[in-house]
C-alpha positions in Angstrom: 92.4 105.5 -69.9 95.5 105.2 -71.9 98.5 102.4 -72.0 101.6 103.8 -72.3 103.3 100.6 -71.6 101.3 98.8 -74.5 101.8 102.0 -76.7 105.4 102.1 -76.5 106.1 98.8 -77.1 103.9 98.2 -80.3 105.9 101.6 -81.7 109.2 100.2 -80.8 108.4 97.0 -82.9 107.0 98.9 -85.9 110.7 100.3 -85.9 112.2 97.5 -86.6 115.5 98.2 -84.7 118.7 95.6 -84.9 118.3 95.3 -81.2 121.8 95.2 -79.7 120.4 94.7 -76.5 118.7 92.2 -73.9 116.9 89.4 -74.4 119.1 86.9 -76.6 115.8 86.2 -78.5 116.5 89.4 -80.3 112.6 90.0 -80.9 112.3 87.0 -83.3 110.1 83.4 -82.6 107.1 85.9 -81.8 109.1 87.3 -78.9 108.9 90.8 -80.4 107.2 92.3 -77.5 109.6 91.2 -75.2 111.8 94.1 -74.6 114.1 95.1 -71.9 115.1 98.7 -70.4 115.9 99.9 -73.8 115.7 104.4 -73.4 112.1 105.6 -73.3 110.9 101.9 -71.8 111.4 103.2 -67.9 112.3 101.6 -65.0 109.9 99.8 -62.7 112.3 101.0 -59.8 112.6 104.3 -60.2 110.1 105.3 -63.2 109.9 108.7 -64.4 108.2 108.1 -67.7 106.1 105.4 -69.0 105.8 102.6 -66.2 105.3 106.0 -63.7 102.2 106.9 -66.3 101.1 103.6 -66.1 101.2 102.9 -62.0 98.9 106.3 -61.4 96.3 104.7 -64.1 96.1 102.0 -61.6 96.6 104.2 -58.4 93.0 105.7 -59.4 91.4 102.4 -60.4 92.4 101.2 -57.0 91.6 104.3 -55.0 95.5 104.5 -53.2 99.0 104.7 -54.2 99.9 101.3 -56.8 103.0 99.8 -57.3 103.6 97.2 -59.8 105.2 94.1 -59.1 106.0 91.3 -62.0 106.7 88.6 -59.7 103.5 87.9 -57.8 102.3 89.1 -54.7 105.0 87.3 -52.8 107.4 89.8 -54.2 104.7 92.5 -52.6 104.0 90.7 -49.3 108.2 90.7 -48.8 108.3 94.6 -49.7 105.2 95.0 -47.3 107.3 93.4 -44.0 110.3 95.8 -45.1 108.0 98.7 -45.5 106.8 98.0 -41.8 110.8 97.2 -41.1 111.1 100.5 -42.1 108.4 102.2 -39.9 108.9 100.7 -36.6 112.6 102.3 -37.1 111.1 105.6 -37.3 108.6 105.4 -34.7 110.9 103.7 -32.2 108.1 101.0 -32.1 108.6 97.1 -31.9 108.9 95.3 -34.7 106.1 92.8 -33.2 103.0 91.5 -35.9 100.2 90.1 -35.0 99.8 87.4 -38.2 97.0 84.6 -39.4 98.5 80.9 -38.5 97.5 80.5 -42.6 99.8 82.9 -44.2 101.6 82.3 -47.2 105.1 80.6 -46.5 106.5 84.1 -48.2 105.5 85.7 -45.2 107.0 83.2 -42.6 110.1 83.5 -44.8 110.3 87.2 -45.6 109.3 87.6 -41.3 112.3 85.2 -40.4 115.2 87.0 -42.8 114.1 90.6 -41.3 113.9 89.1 -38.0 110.0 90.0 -37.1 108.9 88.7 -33.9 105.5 86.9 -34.9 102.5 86.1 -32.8 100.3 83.6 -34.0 96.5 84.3 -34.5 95.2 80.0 -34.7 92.3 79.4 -36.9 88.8 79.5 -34.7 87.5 75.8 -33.7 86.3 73.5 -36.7 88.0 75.7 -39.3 90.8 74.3 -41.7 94.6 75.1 -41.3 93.7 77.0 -44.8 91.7 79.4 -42.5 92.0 81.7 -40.0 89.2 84.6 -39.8 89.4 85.9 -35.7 86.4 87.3 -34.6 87.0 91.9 -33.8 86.3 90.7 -30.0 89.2 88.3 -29.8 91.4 90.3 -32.0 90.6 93.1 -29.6 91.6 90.7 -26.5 94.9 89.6 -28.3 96.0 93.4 -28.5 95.8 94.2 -24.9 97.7 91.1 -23.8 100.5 92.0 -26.1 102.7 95.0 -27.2 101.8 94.7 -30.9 102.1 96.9 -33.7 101.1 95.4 -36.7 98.5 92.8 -37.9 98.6 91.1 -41.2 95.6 89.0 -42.3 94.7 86.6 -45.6 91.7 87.5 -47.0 90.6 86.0 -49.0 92.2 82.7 -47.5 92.3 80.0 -50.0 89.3 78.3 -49.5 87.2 81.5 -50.3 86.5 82.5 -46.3 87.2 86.5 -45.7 87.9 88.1 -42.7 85.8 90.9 -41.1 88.5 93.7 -42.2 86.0 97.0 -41.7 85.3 95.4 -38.0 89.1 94.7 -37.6 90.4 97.8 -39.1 88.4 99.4 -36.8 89.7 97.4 -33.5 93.6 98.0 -34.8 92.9 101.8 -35.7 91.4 101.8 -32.2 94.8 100.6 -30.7 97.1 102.1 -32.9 97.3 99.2 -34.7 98.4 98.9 -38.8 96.2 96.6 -40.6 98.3 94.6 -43.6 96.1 92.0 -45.8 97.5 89.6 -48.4 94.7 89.8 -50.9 96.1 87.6 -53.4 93.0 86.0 -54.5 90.8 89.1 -54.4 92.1 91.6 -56.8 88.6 91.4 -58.6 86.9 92.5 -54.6 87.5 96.4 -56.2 85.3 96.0 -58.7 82.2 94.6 -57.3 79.7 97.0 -55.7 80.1 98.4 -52.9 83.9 97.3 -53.2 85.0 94.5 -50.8 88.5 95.4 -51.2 90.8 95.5 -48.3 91.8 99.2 -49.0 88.4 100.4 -49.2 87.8 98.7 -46.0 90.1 100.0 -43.9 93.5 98.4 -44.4 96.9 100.0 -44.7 98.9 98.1 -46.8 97.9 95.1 -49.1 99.0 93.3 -52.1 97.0 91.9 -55.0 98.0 89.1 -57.3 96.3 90.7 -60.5 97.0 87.5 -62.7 95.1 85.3 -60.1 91.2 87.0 -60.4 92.0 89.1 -63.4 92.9 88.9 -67.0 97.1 89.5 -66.4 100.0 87.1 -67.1 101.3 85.4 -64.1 103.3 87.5 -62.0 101.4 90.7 -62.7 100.7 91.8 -59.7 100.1 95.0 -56.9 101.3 96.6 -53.6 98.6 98.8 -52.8 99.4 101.7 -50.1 96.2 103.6 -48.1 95.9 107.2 -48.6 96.1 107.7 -44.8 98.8 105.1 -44.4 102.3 106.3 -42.6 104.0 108.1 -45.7 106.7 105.8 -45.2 105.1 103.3 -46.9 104.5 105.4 -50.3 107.8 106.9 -50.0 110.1 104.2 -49.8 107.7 101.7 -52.1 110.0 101.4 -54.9 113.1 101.3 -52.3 111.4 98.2 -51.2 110.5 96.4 -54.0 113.8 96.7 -55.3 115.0 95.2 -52.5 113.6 91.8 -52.9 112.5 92.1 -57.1 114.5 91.2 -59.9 116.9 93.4 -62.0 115.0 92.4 -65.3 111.6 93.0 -65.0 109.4 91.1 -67.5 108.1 93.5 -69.9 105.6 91.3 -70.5 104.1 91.0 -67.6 104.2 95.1 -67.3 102.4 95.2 -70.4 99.2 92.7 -69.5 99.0 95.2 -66.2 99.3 98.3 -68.5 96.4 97.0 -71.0 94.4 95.5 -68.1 93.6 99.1 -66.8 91.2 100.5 -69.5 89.6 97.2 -69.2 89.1 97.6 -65.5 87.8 101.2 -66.1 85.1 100.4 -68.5 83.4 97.6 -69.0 84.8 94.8 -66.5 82.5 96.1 -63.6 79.9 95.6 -65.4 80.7 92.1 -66.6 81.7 91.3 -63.4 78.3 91.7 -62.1 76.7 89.5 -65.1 79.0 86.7 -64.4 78.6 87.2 -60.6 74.7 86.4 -60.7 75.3 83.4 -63.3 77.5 81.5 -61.1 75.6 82.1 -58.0 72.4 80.9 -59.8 74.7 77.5 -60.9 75.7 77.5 -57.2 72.1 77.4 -56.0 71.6 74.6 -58.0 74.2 72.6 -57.2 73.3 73.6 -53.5 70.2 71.6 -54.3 71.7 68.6 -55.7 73.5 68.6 -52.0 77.0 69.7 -53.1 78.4 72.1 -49.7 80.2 75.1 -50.5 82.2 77.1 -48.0 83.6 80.5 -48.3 82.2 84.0 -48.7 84.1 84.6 -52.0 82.2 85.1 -54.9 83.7 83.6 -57.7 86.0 81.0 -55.8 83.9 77.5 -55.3 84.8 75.2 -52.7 83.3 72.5 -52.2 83.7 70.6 -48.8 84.0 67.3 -50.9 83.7 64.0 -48.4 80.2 65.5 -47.6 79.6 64.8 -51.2 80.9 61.5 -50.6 84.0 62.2 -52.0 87.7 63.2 -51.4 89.0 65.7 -53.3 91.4 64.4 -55.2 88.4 62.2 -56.5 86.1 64.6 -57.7 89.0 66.1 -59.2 89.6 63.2 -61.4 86.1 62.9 -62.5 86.3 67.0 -63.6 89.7 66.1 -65.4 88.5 63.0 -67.4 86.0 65.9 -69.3 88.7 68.5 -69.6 87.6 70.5 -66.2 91.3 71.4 -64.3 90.2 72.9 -60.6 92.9 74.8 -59.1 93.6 72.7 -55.6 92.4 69.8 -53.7 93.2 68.1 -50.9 91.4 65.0 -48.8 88.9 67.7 -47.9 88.3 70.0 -50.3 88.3 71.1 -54.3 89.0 74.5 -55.2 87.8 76.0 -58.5 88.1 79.8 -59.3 86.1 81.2 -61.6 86.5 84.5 -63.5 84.1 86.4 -66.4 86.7 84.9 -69.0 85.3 81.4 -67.5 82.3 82.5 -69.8 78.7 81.5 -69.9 79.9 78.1 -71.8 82.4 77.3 -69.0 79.9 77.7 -66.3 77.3 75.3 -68.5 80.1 72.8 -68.8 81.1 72.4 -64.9 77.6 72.6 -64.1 76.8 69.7 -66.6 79.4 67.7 -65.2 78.6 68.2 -61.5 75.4 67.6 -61.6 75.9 64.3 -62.9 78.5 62.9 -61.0 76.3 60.7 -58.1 76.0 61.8 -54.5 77.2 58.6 -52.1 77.2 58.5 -48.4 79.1 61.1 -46.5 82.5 60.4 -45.6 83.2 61.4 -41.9 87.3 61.3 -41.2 88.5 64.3 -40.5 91.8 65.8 -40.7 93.8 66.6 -38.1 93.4 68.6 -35.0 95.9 71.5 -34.7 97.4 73.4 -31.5 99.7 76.1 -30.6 103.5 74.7 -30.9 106.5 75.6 -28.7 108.6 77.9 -30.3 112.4 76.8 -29.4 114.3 79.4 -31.7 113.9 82.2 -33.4 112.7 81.8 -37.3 115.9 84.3 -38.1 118.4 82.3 -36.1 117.2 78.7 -37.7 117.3 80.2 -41.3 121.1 79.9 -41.0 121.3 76.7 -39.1 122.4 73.4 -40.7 120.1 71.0 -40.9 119.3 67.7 -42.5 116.0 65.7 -44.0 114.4 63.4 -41.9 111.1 61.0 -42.4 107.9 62.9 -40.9 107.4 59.5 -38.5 110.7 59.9 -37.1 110.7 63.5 -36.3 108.8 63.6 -33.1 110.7 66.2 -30.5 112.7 67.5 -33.6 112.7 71.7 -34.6 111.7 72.3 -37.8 114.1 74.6 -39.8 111.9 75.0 -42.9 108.5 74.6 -44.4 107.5 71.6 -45.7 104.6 72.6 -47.8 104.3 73.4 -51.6 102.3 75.8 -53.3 99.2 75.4 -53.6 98.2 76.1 -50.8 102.0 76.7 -49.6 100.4 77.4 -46.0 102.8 75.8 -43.6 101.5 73.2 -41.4 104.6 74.1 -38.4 106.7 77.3 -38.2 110.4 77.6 -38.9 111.8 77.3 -35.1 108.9 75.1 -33.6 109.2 71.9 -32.2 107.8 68.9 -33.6 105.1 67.4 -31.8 102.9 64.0 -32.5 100.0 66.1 -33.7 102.4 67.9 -36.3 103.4 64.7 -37.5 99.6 63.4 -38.0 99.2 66.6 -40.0 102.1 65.9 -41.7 101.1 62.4 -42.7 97.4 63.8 -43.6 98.7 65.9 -46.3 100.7 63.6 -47.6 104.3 64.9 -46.7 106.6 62.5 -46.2 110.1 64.2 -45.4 111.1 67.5 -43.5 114.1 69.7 -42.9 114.7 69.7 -38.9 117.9 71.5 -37.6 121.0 69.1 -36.8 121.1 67.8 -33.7 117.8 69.4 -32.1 
């Protein structure tokens, strides 16, 4: 497979050329392969050459139509929504979607500006606000009550659990359903075997954050479109991406997805599967020590910490002091993904440092119970509201006007519009936010 991206750019520096053009850097301090939409580099909006060449190399590796996106799969997620936007004005159908309580905050916020009406799907009894993974049956039961047309799930969610998408594509094919997933964390789920990818599972639409499982800069990322999806969605793609991406693509960042593909072709399968059985054989072992894992993702490790003895942010500290940076952690949890680029050596070293660190008596607070919350405006109407800061204690009876949450796991705890109850607030407090936008004088 060749990378036309990659190929271009390496020519264009060989040439030398007094660049007259974007970026200021002018190609010097090691910036040379920076380069902007200079003739013969394409456009990522409306490619005809290069970037065009480049988006069908990954169309086959992913089995679909690919777009690229350089600014993360929020940039995707947002061009997803418009996509469906787009479709429900062509069908005459309502522009209702059936969504996770744990999506990103780029969907809440992408859902409020194009004025989606959103029904919440609550995580199942004893699982985390990180997690929502509804049984087929109750999906099923949620589709009859309500004239949905559209359901968008996270999976993987952060902590590693995945839905049942072949089940529940099935269910919202069934009802003439679409089926979006934000696959963010599981780019790598194409590669294993069979695939685990939401695409070959049934869903319509997803995106993929390629930098977050596989060897891309951050940013690099994918919208993926089904074969059999409405031809909406592979028509106006671009159209959509453009609406919400940036002017000045990083040619950077459309380089790492360009030189990724051959990669992906060849031999990343199969290392993929080497690393695969390594780190589940490290996982048994730690198993037996009496670390917990949760999560049905292969190479991301959560460990459920406090029964460990531990919070999260503690065990974290004990990784850090010997150079081991996890990727999130809360009073709960510790997140740590691992990739083949982790390497043999990296897996020794966490192992090493796991196994040592003592088990001490279970700790048994838990976090917060949550429940549904009354919805008292429309996320569109109080994105344009003024509003004002206010300490979490002091909030009770208040409407929330944005998301208080940061990233990771930048899964809000309340939606934009809902009111404030006491049991918000203890959620709040829990995970340590301390101040939160709430509109003026509601």
């Amino acid at each position: 497979m060749n990378t036309p991206i990659c190929d271009f750019t390496e020519n264009y520096i060989k040439k030398a050329p007094l660049r007259l053009h974007m970026p200021g850097h002018k190609g010097t301090n090691g910036y040379g392969s920076d380069i902007t939409e200079v003739d013969g580099a394409d456009s990522l909006y409306a490619p005809g050459g290069i970037i065009a060449e480049s988006e069908e190399n990954a169309s086959r590796l992913f089995g679909g139509t690919t777009f690229y996106s350089t600014e993360g799969s929020s940039h995707a997620v947002r061009a997803m929504l418009y996509l469906f936007s787009l479709y429900c004005a062509e069908t005459g159908r309502e522009k209702k979607i059936l969504a996770g309580r744990n999506a990103h905050k780029t969907f809440t916020g992408a859902a409020a500006l194009l004025d989606m009406h959103v029904s919440w799907l609550y995580p199942e009894e004893g699982e985390s606000y990180l997690s929502c993974t509804p049984s087929p049956a109750r999906l099923a039961e949620m589709l009859e009550e309500e004239n949905i047309s559209a359901v968008y799930l996270t999976s993987p969610d952060y902590l590693g659990l995945m839905a049942d998408i072949p089940k529940i594509a099935r269910v919202c094919h069934e009802k003439g359903v679409l089926l979006f997933v934000d696959n963010a964390h599981g780019a790598y789920l194409r590669f294993l075997s069979p695939s685990q990818h939401p695409l070959d599972l049934g869903a319509d639409m997803c995106c993929d954050s390629a930098h977050k499982t596989l060897p891309v800069l951050t940013g690099g990322a994918y919208l993926h479109v089904h074969k059999n999806a409405p031809t909406c969605f592979s028509k106006h793609g671009k159209e959509a991406l453009s609406l919400f991406g940036s002017t000045s693509p990083s040619y950077l960042i459309l380089q790492a997805l360009d030189r990724v593909n051959p990669y992906l072709e060849t031999e990343y399968p199969r290392l993929l599967a080497a690393f695969i059985k390594k780190a589940a054989e490290t996982k048994k072992e730690l198993w037996a020590k009496g670390y917990t894992f949760i999560g049905d993702e292969p190479l991301k490790w959560t460990i459920e910490t406090k029964k460990y003895g531990y919070e999260g942010h503690e065990l974290a500290c004990l990784l850090a002091k010997e150079n081991i940076v996890c990727e999130f952690y809360d009073k709960d949890f510790l997140v740590m993904m691992l990739t083949p680029q982790t390497g043999e050596e990296g897996l020794l070293a966490l192992r090493r440092v796991l196994l040592s660190i003592p088990k001490r008596d279970e700790i048994h607070i838990m976090p917060p119970s949550f429940s549904k919350s009354e919805q008292v405006l429309s996320p569109h109407e109080t994105l344009f509201l003024p509003r004002e800061a206010v300490q979490v204690e002091k909030s009770a009876g208040r409407v929330l006007a944005e998301v208080s949450v940061g990233c990771p796991p930048a899964v809000p705890i309340l939606g934009i519009g809902e009111r404030i109850t006491e049991e918000a607030i203890a959620a709040f407090q829990y995970y340590g936010i301390e101040k939160i936008s709430v509109v003026l004088g509601l």
